[in-house]
Every structure is written in C-alpha cells, then in structure tokens.
C-alpha positions as CSV (number, residue, x, y, z in Angstrom):
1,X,89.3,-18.6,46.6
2,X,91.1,-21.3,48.6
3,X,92.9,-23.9,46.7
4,X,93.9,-27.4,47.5
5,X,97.0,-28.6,48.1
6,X,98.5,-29.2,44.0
7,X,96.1,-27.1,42.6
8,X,93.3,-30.4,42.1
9,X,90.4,-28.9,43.4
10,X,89.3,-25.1,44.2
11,X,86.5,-24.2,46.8
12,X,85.1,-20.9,45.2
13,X,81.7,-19.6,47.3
14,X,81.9,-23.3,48.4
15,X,81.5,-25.2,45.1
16,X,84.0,-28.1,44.8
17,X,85.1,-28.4,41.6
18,X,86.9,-31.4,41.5
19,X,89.7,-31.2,38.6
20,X,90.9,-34.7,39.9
21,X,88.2,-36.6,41.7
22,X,91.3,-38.7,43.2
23,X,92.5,-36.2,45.3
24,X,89.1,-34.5,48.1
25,X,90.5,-31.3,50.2
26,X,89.7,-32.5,53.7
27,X,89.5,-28.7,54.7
28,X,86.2,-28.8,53.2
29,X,83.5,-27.6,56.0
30,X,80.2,-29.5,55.5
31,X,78.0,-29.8,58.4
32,X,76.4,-32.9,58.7
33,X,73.8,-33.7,60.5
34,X,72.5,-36.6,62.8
35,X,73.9,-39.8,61.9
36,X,77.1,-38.1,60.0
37,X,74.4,-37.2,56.8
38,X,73.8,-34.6,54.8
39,X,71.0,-34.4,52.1
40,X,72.4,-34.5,48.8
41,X,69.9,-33.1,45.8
42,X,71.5,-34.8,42.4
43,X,70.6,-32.8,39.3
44,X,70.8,-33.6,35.5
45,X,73.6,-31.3,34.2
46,X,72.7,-31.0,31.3
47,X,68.7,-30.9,31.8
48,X,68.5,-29.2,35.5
49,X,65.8,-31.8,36.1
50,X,66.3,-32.8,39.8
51,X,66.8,-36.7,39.2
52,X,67.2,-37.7,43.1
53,X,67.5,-36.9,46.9
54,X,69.9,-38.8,48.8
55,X,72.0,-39.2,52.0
56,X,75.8,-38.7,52.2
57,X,78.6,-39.6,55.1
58,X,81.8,-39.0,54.8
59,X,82.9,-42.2,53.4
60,X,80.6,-41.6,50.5
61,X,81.6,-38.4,49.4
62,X,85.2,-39.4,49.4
63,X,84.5,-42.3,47.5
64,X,82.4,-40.0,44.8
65,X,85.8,-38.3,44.9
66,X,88.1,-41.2,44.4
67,X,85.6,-42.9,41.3
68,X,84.3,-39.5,40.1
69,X,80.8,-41.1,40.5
70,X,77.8,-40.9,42.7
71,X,77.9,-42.9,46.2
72,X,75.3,-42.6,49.1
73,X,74.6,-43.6,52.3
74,X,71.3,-46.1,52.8
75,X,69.8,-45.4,55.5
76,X,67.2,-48.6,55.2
77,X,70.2,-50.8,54.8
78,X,72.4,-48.8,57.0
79,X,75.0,-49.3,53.9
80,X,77.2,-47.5,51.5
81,X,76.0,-47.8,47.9
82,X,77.2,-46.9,44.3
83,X,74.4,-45.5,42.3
84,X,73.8,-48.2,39.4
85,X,76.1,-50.6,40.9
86,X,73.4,-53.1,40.5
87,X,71.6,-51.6,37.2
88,X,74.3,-49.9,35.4
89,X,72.7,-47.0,36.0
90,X,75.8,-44.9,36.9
91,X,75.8,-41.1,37.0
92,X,79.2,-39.0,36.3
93,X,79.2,-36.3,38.8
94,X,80.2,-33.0,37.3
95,X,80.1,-30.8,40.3
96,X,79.5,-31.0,43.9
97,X,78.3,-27.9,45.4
98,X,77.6,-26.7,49.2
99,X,74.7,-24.8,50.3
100,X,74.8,-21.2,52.3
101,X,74.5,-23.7,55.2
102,X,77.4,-25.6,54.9
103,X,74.6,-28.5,55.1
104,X,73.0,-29.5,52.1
105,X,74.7,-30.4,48.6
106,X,73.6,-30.4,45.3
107,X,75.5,-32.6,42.9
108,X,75.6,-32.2,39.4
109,X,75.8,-35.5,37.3
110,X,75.6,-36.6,34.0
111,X,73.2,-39.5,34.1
112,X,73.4,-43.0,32.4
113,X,70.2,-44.4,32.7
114,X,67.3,-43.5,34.3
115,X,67.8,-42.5,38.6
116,X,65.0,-44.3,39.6
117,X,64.7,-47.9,40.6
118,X,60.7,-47.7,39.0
119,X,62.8,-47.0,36.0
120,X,62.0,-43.1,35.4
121,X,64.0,-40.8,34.6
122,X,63.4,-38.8,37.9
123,X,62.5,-40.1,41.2
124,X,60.4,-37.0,41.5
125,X,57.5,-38.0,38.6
126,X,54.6,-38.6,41.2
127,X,52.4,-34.7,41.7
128,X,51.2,-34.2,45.1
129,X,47.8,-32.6,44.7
C-alpha cells in the first residue's frame, strides 16, 4: 500500500481511492497511449451497468480530481469536457481504478441523469447481432 502525501488518497493494487478529490498523487503510473489518452470505462456504482466509454488526458483526470466529477477528453472536438456540463447530466465519481496494464481505467460514478446524449441510460443499449 503506498500512500499519498497527507494521507488523502491510497493506491492499493492500483485503485485510487480518492478521500479528497482536491488533492491527485502525481506518482500515480498510468500509461497512456497515443495522443496522451487512455480509455476510461465509467460504470454505475450502484447498478454495475457500464454507462460509457471515454477518453482521458492528464488534464482531465486531474480535473475529475479537483471537482470530484467526470471530465474527458473529445477527441472530435479535440477539447476537454465535463460530463453534463451542458445537460446537467453530471456523474459523482466514486472510484477510479487502474487496470493490470497500467492503461485502461474504470471509473466508478454515481450518475445524475441518463449518460447518453440519445437520452438512455447507457450508451451501450444498441445489440450487435
């Protein structure tokens, strides 16, 4: 277990568990990719239901830790963007954690409002058959 400086955070089998969202360990290794992203998989907390997939730079993941809400990269707009910022569609992230990789993360939210821009509750409601 590796600790942050002022005990806000704790890295345990890499899951950040963010006691004070202000306050990101730096010391953190996540491997991203071309571009500076890494995928991010956000999942209901409460449900498990797997609500999104979306990119993540630096800058976003230190502003999910500053706000304690979901931020992304868009890669169409080449932009930073808060989830909901224009719907209200915000989503409380519980828990980040890090894949065996170092290179994928899975962020745990509690939603409010549906993920999708359609207006479902997932963007995964489309089978491929």
């Amino acid at each position: 277990m590796t600790r942050a400086s002022g005990a806000v955070s704790e890295i345990v089998d890499y899951h950040l568990v963010p006691r004070n969202p202000m306050n990101f360990d730096p010391a953190i290794e996540i491997r991203f990719g071309s571009g500076g992203l890494v995928p991010a998989i956000v999942q209901d907390s409460a449900t498990a239901k797997v609500l999104m997939l979306a990119y993540v730079n630096r800058e976003s993941l230190e502003k999910m830790m500053e706000t304690g809400e979901t931020w992304f990269w868009s890669r169409s707009r080449q932009a930073l963007w808060h989830k909901g910022e224009t719907s209200g569609n915000t989503q409380r992230i519980v828990s980040i954690s890090i894949d065996c990789d170092s290179d994928a993360l899975l962020i745990e939210v509690e939603p409010r409002g549906p993920a999708c821009h359609t207006g479902q509750t997932s963007c995964f409601f489309q089978p491929l058959k």
